[in-house]
C-alpha positions in Angstrom: 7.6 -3.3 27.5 5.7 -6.2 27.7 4.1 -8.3 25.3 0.5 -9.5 26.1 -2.3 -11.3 23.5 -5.8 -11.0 24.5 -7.9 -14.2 23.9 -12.2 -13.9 24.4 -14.7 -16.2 25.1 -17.6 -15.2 24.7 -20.8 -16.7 26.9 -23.9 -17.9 25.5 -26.0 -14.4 26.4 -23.0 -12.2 25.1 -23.6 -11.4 21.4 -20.9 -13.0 19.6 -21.1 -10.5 16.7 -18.6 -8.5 18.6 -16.1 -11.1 17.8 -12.9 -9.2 16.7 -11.9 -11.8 13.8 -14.9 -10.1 12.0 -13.7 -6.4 11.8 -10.4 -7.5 9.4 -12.5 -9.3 7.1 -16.1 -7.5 7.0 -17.6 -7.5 3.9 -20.2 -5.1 2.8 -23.9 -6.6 1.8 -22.9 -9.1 4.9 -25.4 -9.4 7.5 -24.5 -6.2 10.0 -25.2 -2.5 10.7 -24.9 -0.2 7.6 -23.3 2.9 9.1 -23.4 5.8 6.4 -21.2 8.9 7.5 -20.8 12.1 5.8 -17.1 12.7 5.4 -17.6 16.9 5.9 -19.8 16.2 9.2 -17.7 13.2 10.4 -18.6 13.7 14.4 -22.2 14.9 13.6 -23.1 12.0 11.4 -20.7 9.6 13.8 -23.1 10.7 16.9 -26.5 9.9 15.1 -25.5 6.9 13.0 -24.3 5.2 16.8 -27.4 6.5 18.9 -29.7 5.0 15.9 -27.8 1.9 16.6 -28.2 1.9 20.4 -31.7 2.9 20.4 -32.4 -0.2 17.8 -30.3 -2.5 20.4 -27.9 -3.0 17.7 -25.0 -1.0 18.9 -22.8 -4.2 19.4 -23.5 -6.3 16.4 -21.1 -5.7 13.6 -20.8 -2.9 10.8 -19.7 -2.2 7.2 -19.3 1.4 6.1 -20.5 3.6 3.4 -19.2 7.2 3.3 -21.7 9.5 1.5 -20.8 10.5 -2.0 -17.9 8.7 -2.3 -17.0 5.0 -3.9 -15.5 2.4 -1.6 -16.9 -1.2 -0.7 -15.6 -1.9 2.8 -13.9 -5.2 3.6 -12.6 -4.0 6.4 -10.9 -0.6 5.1 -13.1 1.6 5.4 -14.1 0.4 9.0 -10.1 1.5 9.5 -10.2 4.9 7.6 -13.9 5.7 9.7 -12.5 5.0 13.0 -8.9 7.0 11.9 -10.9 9.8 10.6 -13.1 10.4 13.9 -10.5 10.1 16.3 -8.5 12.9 14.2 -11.3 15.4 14.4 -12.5 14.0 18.0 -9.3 14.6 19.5 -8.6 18.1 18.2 -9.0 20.6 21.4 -11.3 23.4 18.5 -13.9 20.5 18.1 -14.4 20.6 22.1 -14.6 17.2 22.9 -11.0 16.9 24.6 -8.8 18.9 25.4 -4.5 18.2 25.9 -3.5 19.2 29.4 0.2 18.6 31.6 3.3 18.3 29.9 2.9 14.9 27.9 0.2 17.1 26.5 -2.3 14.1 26.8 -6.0 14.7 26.2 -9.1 14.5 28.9 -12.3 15.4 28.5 -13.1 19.5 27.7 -14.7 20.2 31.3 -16.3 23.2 31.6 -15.9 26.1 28.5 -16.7 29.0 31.4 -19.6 30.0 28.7 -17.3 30.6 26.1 -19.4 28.0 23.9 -16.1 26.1 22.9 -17.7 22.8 24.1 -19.4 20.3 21.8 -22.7 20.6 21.0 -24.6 17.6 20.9 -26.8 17.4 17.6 -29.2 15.1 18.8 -31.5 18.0 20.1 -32.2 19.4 16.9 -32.0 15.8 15.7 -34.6 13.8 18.3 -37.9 15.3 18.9 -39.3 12.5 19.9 -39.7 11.2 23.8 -37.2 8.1 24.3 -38.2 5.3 26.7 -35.5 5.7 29.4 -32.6 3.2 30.4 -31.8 2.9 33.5 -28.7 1.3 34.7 -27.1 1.9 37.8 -24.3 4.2 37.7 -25.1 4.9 34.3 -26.6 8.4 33.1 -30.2 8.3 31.8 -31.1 8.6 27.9 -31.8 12.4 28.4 -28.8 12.9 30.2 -26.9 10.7 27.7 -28.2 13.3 24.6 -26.7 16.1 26.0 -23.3 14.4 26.2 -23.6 12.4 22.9 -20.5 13.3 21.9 -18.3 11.9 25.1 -20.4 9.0 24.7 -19.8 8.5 20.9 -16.1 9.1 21.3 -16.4 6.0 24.1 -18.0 3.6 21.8 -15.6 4.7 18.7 -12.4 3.4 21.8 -14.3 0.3 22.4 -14.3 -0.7 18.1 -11.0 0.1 17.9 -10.7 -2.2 21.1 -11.8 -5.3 19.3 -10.3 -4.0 16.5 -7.5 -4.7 18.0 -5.4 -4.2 14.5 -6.1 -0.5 14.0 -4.7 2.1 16.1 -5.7 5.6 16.6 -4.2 8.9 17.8 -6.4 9.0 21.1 -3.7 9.3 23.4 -6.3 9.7 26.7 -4.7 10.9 30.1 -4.1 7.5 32.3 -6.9 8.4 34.8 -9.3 7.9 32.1 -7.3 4.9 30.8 -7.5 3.4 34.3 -11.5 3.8 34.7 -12.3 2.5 31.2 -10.4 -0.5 33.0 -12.7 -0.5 36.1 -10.0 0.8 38.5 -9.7 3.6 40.7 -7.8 6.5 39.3 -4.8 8.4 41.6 -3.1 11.5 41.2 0.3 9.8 39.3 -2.0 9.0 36.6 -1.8 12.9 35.8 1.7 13.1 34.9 4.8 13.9 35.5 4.0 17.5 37.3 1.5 16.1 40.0 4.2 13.7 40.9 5.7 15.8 43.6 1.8 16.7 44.8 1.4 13.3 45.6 4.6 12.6 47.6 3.7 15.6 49.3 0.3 13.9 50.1 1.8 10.9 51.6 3.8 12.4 53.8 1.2 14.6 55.6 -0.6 11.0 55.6 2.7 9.6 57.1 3.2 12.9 59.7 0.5 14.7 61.1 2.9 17.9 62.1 4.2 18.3 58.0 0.7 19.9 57.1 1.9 22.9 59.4 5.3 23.0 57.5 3.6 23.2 54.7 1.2 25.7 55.3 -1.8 24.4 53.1 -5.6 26.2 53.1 -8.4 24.7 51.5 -7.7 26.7 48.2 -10.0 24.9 45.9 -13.4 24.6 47.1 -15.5 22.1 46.2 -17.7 21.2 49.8 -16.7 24.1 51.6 -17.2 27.8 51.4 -14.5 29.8 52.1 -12.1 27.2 51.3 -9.3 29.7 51.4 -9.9 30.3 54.6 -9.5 26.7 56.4 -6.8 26.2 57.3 -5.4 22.7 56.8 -4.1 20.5 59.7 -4.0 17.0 61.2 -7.5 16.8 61.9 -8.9 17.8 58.3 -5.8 16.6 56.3 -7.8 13.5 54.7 -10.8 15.6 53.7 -7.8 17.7 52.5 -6.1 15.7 50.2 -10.0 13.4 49.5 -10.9 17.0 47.8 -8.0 17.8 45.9 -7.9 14.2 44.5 -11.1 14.7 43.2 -11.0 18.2 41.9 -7.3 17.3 40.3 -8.6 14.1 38.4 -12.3 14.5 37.9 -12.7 18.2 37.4 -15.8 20.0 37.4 -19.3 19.0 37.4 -19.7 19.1 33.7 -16.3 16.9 33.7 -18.0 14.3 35.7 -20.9 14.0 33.3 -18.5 13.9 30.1 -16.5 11.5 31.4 -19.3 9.2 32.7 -21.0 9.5 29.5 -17.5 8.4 28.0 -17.3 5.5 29.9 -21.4 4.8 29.2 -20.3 4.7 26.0 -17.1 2.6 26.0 -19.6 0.0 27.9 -21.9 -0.2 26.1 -20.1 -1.3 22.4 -18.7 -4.1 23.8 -19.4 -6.6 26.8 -17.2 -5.6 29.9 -16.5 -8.9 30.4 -14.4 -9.0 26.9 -11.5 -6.8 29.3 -11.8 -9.1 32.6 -13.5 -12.3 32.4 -12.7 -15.3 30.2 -9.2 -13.8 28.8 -5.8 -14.9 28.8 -3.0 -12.4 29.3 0.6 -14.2 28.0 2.8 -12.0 29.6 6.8 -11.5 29.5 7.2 -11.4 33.3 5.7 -11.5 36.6 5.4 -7.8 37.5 2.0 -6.3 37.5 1.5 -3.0 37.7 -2.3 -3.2 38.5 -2.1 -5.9 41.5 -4.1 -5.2 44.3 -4.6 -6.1 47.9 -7.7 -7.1 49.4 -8.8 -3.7 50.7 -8.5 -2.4 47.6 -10.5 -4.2 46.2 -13.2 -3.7 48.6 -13.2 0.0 47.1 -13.5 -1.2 43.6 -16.4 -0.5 41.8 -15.8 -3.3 39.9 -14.5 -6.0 42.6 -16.2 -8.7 42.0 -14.5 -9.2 38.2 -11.2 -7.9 38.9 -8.5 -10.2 38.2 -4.1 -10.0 39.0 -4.2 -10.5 34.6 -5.8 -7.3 33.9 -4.6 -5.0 31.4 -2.8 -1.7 32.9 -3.8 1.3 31.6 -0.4 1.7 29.7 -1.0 -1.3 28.1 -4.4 -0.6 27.2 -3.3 2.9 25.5 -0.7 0.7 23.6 -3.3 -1.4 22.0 -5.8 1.7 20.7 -3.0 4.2 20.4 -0.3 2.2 19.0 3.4 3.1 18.1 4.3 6.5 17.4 7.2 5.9 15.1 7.1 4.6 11.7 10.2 2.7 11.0 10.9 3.3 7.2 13.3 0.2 6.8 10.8 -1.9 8.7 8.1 -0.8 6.0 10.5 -1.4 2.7 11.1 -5.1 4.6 7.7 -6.3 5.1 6.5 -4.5 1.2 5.6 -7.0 -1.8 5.9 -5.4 -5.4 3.5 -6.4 -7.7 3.7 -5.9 -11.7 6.9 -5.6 -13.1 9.7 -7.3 -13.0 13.6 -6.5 -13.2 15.7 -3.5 -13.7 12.8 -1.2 -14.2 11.2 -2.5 -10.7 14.7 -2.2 -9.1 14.7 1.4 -9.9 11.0 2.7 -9.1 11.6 0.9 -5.8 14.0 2.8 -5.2 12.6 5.8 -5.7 9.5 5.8 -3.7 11.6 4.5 -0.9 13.6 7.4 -1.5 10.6 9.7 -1.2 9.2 8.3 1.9 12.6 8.9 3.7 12.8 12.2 2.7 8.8 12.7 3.8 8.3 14.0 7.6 6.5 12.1 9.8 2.8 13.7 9.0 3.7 12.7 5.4 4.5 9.0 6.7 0.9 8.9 8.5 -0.7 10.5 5.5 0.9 7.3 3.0 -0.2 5.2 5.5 -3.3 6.2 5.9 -4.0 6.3 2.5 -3.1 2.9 1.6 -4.4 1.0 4.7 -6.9 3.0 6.4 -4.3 3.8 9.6 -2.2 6.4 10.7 -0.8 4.6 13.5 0.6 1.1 13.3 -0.1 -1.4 16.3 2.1 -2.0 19.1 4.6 -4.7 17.0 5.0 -2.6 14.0 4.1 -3.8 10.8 3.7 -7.3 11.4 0.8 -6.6 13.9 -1.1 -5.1 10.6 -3.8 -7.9 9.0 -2.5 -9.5 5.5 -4.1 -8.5 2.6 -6.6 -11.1 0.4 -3.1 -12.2 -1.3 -0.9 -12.8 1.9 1.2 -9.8 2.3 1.4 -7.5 4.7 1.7 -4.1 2.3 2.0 -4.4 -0.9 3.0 -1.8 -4.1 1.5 -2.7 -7.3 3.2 -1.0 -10.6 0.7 0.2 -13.4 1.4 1.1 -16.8 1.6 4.6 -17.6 0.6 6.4 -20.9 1.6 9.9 -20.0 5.0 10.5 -21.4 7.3 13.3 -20.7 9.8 15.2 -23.3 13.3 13.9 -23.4 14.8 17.8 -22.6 13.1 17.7 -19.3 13.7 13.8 -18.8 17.6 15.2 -19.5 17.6 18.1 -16.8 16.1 16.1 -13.7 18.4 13.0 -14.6 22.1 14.8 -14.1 23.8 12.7 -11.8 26.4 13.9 -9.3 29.6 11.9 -11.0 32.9 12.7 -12.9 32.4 12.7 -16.7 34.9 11.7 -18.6 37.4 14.2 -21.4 35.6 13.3 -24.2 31.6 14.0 -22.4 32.9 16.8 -20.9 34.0 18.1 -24.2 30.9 16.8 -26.2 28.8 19.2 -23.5 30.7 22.3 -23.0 31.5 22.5 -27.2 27.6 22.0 -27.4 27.0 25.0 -25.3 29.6 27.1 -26.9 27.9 26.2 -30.5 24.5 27.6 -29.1 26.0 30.6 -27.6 27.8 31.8 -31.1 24.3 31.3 -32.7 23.4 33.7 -30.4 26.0 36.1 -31.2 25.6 35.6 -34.6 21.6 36.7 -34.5 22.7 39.6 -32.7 25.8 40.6 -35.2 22.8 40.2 -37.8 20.7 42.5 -36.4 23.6 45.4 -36.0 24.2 44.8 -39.6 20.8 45.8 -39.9 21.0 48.7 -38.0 24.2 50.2 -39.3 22.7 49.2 -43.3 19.5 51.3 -42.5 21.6 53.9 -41.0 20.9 54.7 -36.8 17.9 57.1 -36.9 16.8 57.8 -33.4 17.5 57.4 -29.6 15.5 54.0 -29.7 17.6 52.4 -32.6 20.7 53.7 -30.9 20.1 52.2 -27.2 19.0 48.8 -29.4 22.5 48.9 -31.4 24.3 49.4 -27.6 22.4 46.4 -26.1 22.6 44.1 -29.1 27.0 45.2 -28.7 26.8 44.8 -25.3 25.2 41.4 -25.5 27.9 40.3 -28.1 30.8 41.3 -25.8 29.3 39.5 -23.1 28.7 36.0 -25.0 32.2 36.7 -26.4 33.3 36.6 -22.9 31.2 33.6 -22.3 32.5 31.6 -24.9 36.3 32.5 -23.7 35.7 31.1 -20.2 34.1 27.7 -21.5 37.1 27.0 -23.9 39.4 27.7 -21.2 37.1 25.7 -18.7 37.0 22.8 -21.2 40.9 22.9 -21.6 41.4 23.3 -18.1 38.9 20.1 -17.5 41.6 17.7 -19.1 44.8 19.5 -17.5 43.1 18.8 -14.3 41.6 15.2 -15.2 45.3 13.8 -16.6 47.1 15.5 -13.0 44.6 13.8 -11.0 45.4 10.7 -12.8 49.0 11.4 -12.2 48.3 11.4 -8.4 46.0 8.6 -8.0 48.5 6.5 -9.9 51.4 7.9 -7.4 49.0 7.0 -4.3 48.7 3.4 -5.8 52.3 2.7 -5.9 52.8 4.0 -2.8 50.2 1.6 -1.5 51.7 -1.4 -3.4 54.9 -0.7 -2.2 53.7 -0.4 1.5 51.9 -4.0 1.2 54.6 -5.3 0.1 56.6 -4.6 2.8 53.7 -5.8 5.1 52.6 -2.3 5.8 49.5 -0.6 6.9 49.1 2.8 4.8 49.1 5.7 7.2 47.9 9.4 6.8 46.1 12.1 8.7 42.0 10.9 8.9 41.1 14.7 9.1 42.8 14.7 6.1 41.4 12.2 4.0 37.9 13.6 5.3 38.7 16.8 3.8 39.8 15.0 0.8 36.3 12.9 0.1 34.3 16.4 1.2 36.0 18.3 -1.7 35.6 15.6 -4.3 31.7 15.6 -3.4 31.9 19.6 -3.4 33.9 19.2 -6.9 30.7 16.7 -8.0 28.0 18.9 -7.0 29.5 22.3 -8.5 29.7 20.1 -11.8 26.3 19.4 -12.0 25.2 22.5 -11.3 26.6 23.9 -14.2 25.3 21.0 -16.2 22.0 21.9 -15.1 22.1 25.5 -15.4 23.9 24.6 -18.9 21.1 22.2 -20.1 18.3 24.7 -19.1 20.7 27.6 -21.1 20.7 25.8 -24.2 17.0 24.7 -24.4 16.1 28.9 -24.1 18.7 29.6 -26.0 17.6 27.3 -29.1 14.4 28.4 -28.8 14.9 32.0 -29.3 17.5 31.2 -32.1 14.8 29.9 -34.1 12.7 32.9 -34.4 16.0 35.0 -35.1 15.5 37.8 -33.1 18.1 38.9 -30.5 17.1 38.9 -27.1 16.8 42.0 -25.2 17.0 41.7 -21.7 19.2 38.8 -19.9 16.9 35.6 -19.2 17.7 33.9 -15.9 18.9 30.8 -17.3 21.6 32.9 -18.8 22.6 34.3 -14.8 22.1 30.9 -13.7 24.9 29.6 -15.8 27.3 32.2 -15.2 26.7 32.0 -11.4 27.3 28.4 -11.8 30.5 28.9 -13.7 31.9 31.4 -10.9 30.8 28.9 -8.1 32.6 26.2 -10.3 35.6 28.0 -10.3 36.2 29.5 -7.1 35.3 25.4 -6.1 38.6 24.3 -8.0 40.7 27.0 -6.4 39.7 25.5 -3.0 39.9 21.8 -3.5 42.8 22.1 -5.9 44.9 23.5 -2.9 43.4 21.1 -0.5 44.5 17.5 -3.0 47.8 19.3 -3.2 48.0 19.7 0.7 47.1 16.1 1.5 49.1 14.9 -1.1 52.0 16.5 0.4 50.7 15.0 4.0 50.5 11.6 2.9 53.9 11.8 1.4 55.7 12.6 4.3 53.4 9.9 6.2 54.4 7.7 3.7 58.3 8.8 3.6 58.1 8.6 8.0 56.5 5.4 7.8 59.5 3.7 5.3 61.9 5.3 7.4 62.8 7.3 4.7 62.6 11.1 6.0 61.0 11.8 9.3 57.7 14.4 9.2 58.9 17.1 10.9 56.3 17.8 14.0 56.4 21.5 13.0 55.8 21.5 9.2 53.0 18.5 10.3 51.0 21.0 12.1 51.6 24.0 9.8 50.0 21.6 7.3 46.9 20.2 9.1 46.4 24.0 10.1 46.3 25.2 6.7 43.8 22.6 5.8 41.5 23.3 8.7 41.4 27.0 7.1 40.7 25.3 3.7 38.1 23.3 5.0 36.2 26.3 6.4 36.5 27.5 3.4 35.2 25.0 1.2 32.1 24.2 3.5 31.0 28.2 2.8 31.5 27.2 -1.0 29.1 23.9 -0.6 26.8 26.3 1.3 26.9 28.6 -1.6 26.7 26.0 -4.6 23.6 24.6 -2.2 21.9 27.9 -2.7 22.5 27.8 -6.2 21.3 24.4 -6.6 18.2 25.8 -5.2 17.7 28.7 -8.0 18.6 27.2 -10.8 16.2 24.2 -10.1 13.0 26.3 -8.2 11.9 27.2 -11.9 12.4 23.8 -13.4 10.9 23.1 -10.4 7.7 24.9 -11.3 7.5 23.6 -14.7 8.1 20.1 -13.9 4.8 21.0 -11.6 2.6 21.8 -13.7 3.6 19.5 -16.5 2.9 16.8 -14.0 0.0 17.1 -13.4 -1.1 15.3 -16.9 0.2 12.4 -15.2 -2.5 9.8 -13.6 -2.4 10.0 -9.9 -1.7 6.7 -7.3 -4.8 4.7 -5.8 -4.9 3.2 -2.5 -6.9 0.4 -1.4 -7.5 0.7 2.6 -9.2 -2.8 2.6 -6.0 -4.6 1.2 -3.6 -2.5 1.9 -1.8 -1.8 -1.1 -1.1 1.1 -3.1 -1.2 1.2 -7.2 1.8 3.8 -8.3 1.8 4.6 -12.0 5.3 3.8 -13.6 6.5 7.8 -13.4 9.5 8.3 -15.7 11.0 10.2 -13.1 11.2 10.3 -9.8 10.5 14.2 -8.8 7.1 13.3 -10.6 6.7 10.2 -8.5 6.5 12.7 -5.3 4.9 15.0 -6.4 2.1 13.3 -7.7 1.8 10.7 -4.1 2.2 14.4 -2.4 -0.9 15.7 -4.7 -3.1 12.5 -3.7 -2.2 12.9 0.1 -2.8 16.7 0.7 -6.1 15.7 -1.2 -7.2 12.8 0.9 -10.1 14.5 2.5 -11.9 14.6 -0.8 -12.4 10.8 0.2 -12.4 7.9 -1.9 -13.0 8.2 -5.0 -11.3 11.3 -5.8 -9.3 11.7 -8.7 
């Protein structure tokens, strides 16, 4: 692609309010148009606030913004968040102002609705009483004409701000026929896509070979000057007419078409100078290649000859500059972002959490952040460093506020597990703490059938409450058995693994020094680094489910009454456990089957005892079947992760929302994020503020 930089100069009789170097650094109470818009009725109000402006003659001099009911001085932002706001109810096909056709599903003007009354209305009919002195311009449709396509001629004035602009991008993505005329050139069929590609070569060659109409067998199927069209048959004689009508039906559509568009280019016109495309501008281009140089003759057939020039913009390039890039590259972002605030260890880590958050956000989440922090959804061809600096010289910028809403350490506990091997002594701290709660639980229910058996069993009611209460103790009993045999089993398998890492080691020291290079099977050590993250993963998941098991747990201790019915934090930790388990079992055998490949690499490689090729494949097949079977467990512990956490989930939820939410500030584009104390309640509170952006500014 190539890169271009458009440079104006303006003339003496040109307003030179339309000066692009204004638009990044408007203030508001500065000499210009005051355009007011009502977020709720952004076309309606769009449409009457720009016809004001044209009928006062005032439709090229600069603006500021104020949006109704909402707070926001506009230096330039809210200029940004206006023009992204139209465009994204403009160019959605149920507002009937464009509509997406062909398979790049790009957007042309709605046509004709067939009476189905899907086409915009325009509101200046209930709107304008009043008789308007007529302009007339040739080419150009009249005033009364122009009102009853006010909003194709509103949605070409909004391209032509964004045009000098220049910095803000939209998601206009226009069909390259309309591109082309906005750019004073004669549309063709290739500007419809891909599909009408093959239309046109046909064209050509019954240009080329007056007997390939007859091949072809073509009728005048879409009738625009004749009657009957079905019925003419196409052949050397009428083949220009032929393909003249089809051209025109194919790119310019119906009658109604023709006016929308028209008005569209009116409008594009008329909010700038044409001369700012064409005359006066230096294109620095990359190479020589143009894709818009002409010959003489066609030139003669422009309507716009006498201005055209070999450095005018091609309609690709033109829909680079108002639509630009379509891909927001994360890394790029994090590169060209200043952090304002704090300083340190504590910055280090919230930095990494929101970057964190905007990786794991899809791409309408991307738009939505940067939307609401600098007024655009799409960043200009160039990426980030194509978007204006802010008042302090950066390009985005995150500012960290202090944050008074604090969170209780037992939740702080459950969202901060980590994924990593604990040591003897933590495992054993944790699993003896949740043994000590569960015997309190047994012991409440003990008391209770003491109770019972003092006051003697009376009825069917104390009788089913005496089975539960034994039921429940035999199950905790149970409980308790497997953790002390999990926590002894914790440091058998902790001191073996130490045993084989140290084994490993010396085999390695002894390889380098014999100049070496350690071999082994790298299926094999893949498997080996996927079961040690399984092993991690199934670990915290019972430390989670454990955590969350303790906290119920205390609090029903307290009020010493045995609990009936099983809570789910209960089946989450015994699911956990089972998953645990059945996790060992797998990557147990599968560190005793590579450790047994490397050996005999090891042994073969020292010349020590050859790997039989026999007992080398039995091996490497029997960890392919261990492989498929620890990738079921990781899908399993995965869905597990996923139950125990949806209701912490929930209640991290709602006890976030007491937290303040994050500003953005569209006019310096910067974002203020209150320092979260975790970072699950950093996204969900920059998720709240974005799914709430159409409240406005202001909103809180």
């Amino acid at each position: 692609m190539r890169r271009f930089h458009i440079t104006p100069s303006f003339e003496d009789d040109i307003d030179r309010d339309v000066s692009p170097s204004y638009y990044s650094n408007s203030q508001q109470g500065s000499s210009g148009n005051e355009v007011r818009i009502d977020r709720q009725k952004i076309l309606e109000t769009t449409e009457i606030q720009l016809w004001n402006l044209r009928k006062e003659k005032k439709l090229k001099k600069k603006s500021y913004v104020i949006f109704e009911n909402e707070f926001g001085s506009d230096a330039g932002g809210l200029l940004a968040e206006w023009c992204t706001e139209y465009f994204k109810e403009a160019t959605n096909p149920l507002n009937g102002i464009f509509r997406h056709h062909g398979k790049e599903m790009r957007l042309t003007v709605f046509g004709d609705d067939h009476g189905q009354d899907k086409c915009r209305k325009s509101p200046i009919q209930s709107q304008q009483k009043q008789s308007l002195p007529l302009i007339k311009n040739q080419d150009e449709l009249s005033d009364e004409e122009l009102k009853d396509y006010l909003p194709w001629w509103t949605a070409g004035v909004m391209i032509g701000k964004v045009l000098l602009l220049q910095k803000v991008s939209t998601s206009c993505r226009l069909d390259y026929s309309i591109w082309r005329q906005l750019l004073g050139q004669s549309p063709c069929i290739e500007d419809l896509g891909e599909e009408e590609q093959e239309v046109a070569q046909r064209m050509r060659n019954m240009l080329d070979d007056p007997e390939y109409c007859k091949q072809i067998d073509l009728s005048f199927e879409i009738s625009i000057e004749e009657e009957d069209g079905q019925n003419i048959q196409v052949n050397s004689m009428n083949q220009s007419e032929y393909i003249n009508l089809y051209a025109k039906r194919k790119i310019f559509g119906s009658d109604k078409s023709i006016k929308q568009r028209s008005a569209l280019f009116q409008g594009f016109r008329e909010s700038l100078p044409y001369e700012y495309l064409f005359s006066d501008h230096i294109l620095i281009l990359q190479d020589d290649a143009r894709e818009n140089d002409i010959n003489d003759q066609q030139q003669s057939n422009s309507k716009y000859k006498e201005i055209i020039t070999p450095t005018q913009l091609t309609p690709k390039e033109l829909d680079d500059i108002i639509c630009g890039s379509q891909e927001i590259d994360v890394s790029e972002w994090e590169r060209f972002c200043h952090y304002d605030g704090i300083k340190g260890q504590q910055s280090e880590q919230q930095s990494q959490w929101i970057w964190n958050i905007i990786r794991r956000m899809n791409d309408k989440q991307r738009r939505d952040l940067l939307q609401f922090s600098t007024g655009v959804r799409n960043l200009p061809i160039g990426g980030f460093a194509r978007l204006p600096l802010n008042s302090d010289g950066y390009v985005f910028e995150i500012k960290w506020v202090s944050c008074n809403v604090k969170i209780n350490d037992e939740i702080i506990q459950l969202f901060s597990v980590k994924q990593n091997r604990e040591s003897i002594s933590e495992y054993k701290k944790r699993i003896d703490e949740y043994i000590n709660a569960l015997k309190a639980e047994a012991n409440i229910h003990e008391c209770a059938i003491r109770a019972l058996n003092e006051n003697k069993i009376k009825n069917a009611e104390q009788m089913l409450m005496f089975n539960i209460y034994k039921r429940n103790i035999e199950l905790i009993k149970k409980d308790i058995e497997e953790c002390e045999i999990e926590n002894n089993q914790y440091e058998i398998n902790m001191n073996s693994n130490l045993i084989v890492d140290f084994d490993s080691l010396i085999q390695q020291r002894t390889h380098l020094n014999r100049g070496l290079t350690k071999f082994s099977s790298q299926n094999a050590n893949e498997i080996q680094k996927l079961a040690n993250e399984a092993e991690l993963k199934a670990f915290a998941n019972e430390k989670i489910a454990y955590i969350a098991d303790i906290k119920t747990t205390t609090i029903q201790n307290r009020s010493n009454q045995p609990l009936i019915e099983l809570n789910i934090q209960r089946i989450n930790s015994r699911k956990s456990r089972q998953r645990l388990q059945q996790t060992l079992q797998i990557t147990k055998l599968i560190h005793s089957v590579t450790c047994e490949i490397e050996k005999k690499s090891n042994q073969a490689l020292i010349n020590v005892e050859q790997y039989d090729d026999d007992l080398e494949q039995a091996h490497l097949m029997e960890l392919n079947e261990l492989e498929e079977k620890l990738l079921i467990e990781i899908r399993l512990n995965d869905q597990l992760k996923s139950e125990i956490n949806k209701q912490q989930i929930e209640q991290l939820e709602e006890e976030s929302l007491r937290f303040p939410l994050p500003k953005g500030h569209t006019c310096f584009n910067s974002i203020d994020i209150p320092l979260y104390q975790l970072e699950e309640i950093m996204e969900m509170r920059i998720l709240y503020a974005l799914n709430n952006t159409d409240n406005g500014f202001g909103f809180n």
